[in-house]
C-alpha positions in Angstrom: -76.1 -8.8 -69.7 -76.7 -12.1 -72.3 -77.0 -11.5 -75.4 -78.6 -14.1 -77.6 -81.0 -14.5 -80.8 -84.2 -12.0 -80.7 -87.1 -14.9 -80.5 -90.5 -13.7 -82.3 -92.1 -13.5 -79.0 -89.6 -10.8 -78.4 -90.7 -8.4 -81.4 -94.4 -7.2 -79.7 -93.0 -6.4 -76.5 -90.2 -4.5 -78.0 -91.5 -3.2 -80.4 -94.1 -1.6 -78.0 -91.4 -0.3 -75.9 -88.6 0.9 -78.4 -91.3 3.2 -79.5 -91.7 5.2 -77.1 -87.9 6.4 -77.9 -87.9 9.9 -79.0 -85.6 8.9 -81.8 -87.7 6.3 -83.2 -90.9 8.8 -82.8 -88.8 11.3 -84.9 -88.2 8.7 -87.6 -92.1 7.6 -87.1 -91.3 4.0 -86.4 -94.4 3.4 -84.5 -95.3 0.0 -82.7 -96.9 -1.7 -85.3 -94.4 -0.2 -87.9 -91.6 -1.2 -85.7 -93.2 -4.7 -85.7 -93.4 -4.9 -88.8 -90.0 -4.3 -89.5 -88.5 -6.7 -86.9 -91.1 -9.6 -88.5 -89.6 -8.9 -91.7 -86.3 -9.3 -90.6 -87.1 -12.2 -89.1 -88.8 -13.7 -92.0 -85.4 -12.7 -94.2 -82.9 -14.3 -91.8 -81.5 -10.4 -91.1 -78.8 -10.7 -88.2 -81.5 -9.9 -84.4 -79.5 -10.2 -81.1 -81.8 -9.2 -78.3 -80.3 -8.1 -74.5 -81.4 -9.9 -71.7 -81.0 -8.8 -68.2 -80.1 -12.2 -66.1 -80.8 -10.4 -62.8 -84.5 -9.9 -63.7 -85.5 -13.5 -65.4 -88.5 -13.2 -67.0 -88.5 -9.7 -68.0 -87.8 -10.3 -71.3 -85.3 -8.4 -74.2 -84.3 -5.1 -73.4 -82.7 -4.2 -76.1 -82.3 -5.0 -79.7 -79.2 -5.1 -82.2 -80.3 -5.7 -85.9 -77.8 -5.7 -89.1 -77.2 -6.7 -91.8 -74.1 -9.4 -92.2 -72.8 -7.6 -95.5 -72.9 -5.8 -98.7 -72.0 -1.9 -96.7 -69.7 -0.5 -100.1 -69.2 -3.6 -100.6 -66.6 -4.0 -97.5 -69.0 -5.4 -94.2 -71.8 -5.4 -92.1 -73.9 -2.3 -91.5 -75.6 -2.1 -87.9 -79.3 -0.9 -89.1 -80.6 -0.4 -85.7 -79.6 -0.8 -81.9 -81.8 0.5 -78.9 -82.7 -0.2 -75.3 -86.1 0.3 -73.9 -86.6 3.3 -71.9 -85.2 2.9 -68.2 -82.4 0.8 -69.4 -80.1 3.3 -71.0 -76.4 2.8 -69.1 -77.2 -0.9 -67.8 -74.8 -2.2 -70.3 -76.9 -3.6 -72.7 -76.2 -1.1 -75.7 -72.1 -2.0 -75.2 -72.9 -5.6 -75.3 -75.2 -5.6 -78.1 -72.7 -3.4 -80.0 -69.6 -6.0 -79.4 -71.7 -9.0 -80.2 -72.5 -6.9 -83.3 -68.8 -6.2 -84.4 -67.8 -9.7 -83.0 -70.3 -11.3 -85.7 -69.3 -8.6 -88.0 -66.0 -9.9 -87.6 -67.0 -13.2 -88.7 -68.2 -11.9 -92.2 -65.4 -9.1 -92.9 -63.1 -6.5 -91.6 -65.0 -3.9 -91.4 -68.4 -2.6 -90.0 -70.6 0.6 -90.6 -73.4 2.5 -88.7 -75.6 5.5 -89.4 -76.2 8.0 -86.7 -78.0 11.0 -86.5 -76.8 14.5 -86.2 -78.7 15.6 -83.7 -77.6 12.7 -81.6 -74.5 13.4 -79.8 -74.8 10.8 -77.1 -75.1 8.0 -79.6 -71.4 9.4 -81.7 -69.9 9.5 -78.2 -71.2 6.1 -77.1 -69.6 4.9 -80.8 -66.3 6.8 -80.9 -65.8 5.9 -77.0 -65.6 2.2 -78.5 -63.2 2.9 -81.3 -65.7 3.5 -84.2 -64.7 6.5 -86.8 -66.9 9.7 -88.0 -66.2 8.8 -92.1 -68.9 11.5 -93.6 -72.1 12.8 -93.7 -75.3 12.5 -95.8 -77.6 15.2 -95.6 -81.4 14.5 -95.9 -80.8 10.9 -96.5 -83.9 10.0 -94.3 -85.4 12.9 -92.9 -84.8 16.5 -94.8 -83.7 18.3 -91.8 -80.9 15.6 -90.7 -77.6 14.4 -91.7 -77.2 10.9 -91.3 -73.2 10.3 -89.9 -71.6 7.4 -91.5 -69.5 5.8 -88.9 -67.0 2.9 -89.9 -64.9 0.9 -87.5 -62.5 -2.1 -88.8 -63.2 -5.2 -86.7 -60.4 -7.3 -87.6 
């Protein structure tokens, strides 16, 4: 998988297919929401690494890491968002988007954080599998039915 810098042709295309995520429909990031967001982060200078598979050139980003380089309690960078399209789940491009995440994380502190839902169990195993801590929970913080996990991880 190569990671690089998500390009503004990128944010359509992914948009449109991050989308279709159940987890995104839950939090009602739509398309065009979804695009929004990733145009405004753009437009900020927010941290966007996009995956790219090299064995299908062409096909575009198929996955998406955006953060925030610091200001999390003060202490690091907070991961706001990382997802693969639909059909790419286990192809590697979530763990290489998450270490170029705590590799530039690295470069503006020691320590990163994340947010997971409750609900989502394979996301806190995909996280604690690669060294990251459950710190605490807040309830409602987004939706009223979920807990939001805070994760932490010290990256060097």
């Amino acid at each position: 998988m190569r990671i690089r810098p998500l390009a503004s042709s990128d944010v359509g295309p992914l948009a449109r297919a991050l989308s279709a995520l159940p987890l995104l429909a839950r939090y009602g990031r739509t398309a065009v929401a979804l695009e929004a967001d990733l145009e405004g982060a753009l437009s900020r200078g927010d941290g966007l690494l996009a995956a790219e598979d090299p064995a299908a050139p062409g096909s575009g980003a198929v996955g998406i890491a955006w953060y925030l380089r610091a200001g999390t309690l003060g202490l690091g960078a907070y991961l706001r968002l990382i997802a693969v399209t639909p059909g790419r789940e286990r192809s590697g491009a979530g763990s290489a988007l998450l270490a170029a995440f705590e590799a530039e994380a690295a470069r503006a502190g020691r320590h990163a954080f994340l947010l997971v839902s409750d609900f989502n169990r394979e996301a806190q195993a995909f996280y604690e599998r690669r060294g990251w801590a459950r710190s605490g929970a807040l309830p409602g913080l987004v939706l009223p039915d979920v807990a939001e996990l805070l994760y932490w991880k010290r990256v060097r």
